[in-house]
Structure formats: structure tokens, C-alpha cells
C-alpha positions in Angstrom: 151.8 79.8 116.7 153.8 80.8 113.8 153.0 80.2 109.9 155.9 79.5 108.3 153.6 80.6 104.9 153.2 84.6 106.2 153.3 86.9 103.9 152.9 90.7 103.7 148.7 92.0 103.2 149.9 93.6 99.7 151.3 90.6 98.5 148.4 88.4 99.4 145.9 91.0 97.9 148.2 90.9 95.0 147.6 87.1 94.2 144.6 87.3 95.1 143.8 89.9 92.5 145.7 87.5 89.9 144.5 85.0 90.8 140.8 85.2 90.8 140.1 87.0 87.1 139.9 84.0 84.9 139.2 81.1 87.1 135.6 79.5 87.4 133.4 80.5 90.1 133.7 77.2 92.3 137.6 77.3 92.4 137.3 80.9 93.2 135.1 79.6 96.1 137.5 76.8 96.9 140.7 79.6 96.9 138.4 81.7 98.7 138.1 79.2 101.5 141.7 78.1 101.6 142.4 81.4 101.8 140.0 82.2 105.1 141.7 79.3 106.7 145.1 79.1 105.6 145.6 82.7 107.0 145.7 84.5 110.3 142.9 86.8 110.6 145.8 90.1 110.6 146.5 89.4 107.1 142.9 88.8 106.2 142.2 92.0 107.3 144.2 93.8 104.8 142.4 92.1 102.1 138.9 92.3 103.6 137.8 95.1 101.7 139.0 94.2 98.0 137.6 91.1 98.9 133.8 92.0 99.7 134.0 94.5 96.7 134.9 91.6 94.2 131.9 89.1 95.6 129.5 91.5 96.2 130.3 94.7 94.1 130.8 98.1 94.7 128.4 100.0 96.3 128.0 102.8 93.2 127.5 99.6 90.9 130.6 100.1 88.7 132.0 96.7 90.0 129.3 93.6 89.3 131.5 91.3 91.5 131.0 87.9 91.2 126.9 88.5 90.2 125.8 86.2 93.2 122.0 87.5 93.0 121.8 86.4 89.4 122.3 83.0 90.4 119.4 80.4 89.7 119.7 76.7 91.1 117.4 76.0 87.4 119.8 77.9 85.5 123.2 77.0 87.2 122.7 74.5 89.5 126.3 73.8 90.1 127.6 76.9 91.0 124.6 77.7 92.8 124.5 75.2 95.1 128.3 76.1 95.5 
């Protein structure tokens, strides 16, 4: 099966990077999504890391990630249901 779309790990991680610093957090969800299933799991696997690290944050704290455990459905019920 080939995807006419392929493109090399760096330059996914690259858009991805660009991509995802000003958007709001339920397109970032959406790209995230299209991203998982647009793309062959090879490529995915180049990004995996930066890509836990900017949901989640880093392990020594200096990167907050997307602040997912801050989330309250009273506060933010939009993007937490997202």
C-alpha cells in the first residue's frame, strides 16, 4: 500500500512543531487525530516522543504540555469533553 502523501519523520515533526503552538486545543486534537491516521505507523514513530512530551510534559516538569490534568468539565467543558 503506498501513500502518495509520505514524507520524511523530520519533516513531519517539523510541522508538527509549527503547527501546534498557537492553535486551540480541539484543533490540535483534530490535527492530532488526522495525523495518527493519515500516517503509517514508521513515520509516527519518529515523532512519538516529541509528541507525548508536548501533551503530557516532560518528565523534569520544564515542559507543561498541553495541561490535560488541569482540565475541569465546570470550568471548560468544551475542551474537556474533547
Amino acid at each position: 500500500m503506498a501513500f502518495p502523501h509520505l514524507q520524511q519523520p523530520s519533516f513531519l515533526l517539523a510541522s508538527l512543531k509549527a503547527d501546534s503552538i498557537n492553535k486551540p486545543f480541539a484543533q490540535r486534537c483534530q490535527d492530532l487525530v488526522k495525523v495518527i491516521e493519515d500516517f503509517p505507523a514508521k513515520e509516527l514513530h519518529a515523532v512519538f516522543p516529541w509528541l507525548v512530551e508536548s501533551i503530557f510534559g516532560s518528565l523534569d516538569g520544564v515542559l507543561v504540555g498541553w495541561n490535560l490534568r488541569c482540565l475541569q468539565g465546570r470550568v471548560n467543558p468544551v475542551e474537556y469533553s474533547t
